[in-house]
Structures are given as structure tokens and as C-alpha cells.
N, C-alpha and C positions, 0 to 999 in steps of 0.2 A: 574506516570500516572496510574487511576486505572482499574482495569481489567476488567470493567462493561466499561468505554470509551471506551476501548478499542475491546472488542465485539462488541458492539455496532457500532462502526466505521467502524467496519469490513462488517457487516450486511448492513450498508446504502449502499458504497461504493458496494459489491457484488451485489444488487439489482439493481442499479442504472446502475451497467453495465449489468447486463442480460437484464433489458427493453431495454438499448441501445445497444443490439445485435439482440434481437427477434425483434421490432417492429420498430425500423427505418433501411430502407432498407440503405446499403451501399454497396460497394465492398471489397470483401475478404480480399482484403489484408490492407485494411484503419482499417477495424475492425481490423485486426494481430495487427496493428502497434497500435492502441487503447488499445485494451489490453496488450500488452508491458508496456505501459504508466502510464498505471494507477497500473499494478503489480509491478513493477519497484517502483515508486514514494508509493506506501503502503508500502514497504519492508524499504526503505530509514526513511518517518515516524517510522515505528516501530524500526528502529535500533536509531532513535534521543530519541525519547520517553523511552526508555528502557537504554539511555546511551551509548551505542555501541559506538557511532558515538558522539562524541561532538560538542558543537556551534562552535568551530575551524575548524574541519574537521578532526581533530585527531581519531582516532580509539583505543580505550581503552577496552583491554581484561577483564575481571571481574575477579576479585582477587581469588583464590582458600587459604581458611585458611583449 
């Protein structure tokens, strides 16, 4: 994955949730649980994208030579 996607995904995603904290009214804690959601599920992407994480579900440490 290259690292221009990858900023760049980063940048929509971060935008996308500050409009939808500043400017649609909700209650405190529906936003908490929003942003859990969407930091959570980015974290998850970038451990698939980077390998961490496999299409199995396997967790694979990166080799130290």
C-alpha cells in the first residue's frame, strides 16, 4: 500500500469526522462511541494494509534480519 494512500486516507477519514462532530448536533456519548468506531476500524485497516494482520486473522510479527 503506498504511503500517499495512505495519508491521504488518513486526511478524508479525519475531516470527515471532525464535520461530523462540529456540525451535526448529537449527544456526547453517541459521538464517544463514533469516534471509537471509526479509530478502532482505521487502526484495524492499517494493520491489514501494512501486513500485521493477515486475510486469516493471523498476526504476523515482521522479521528482524
Amino acid at each position: 500500500m503506498p504511503l500517499v494512500t495512505v495519508v491521504v486516507t488518513l486526511i478524508v477519514v479525519g475531516v470527515i469526522l471532525w464535520a461530523i462532530n462540529s456540525f451535526i448536533p448529537m449527544q456526547g456519548t453517541i459521538k464517544t462511541i463514533l469516534n471509537a468506531v471509526v479509530v478502532i476500524s482505521v487502526i484495524i485497516w492499517l494493520l491489514y494494509g501494512t501486513g500485521v494482520i493477515g486475510g486469516s486473522g493471523d498476526i504476523q510479527l515482521p522479521k528482524i534480519k
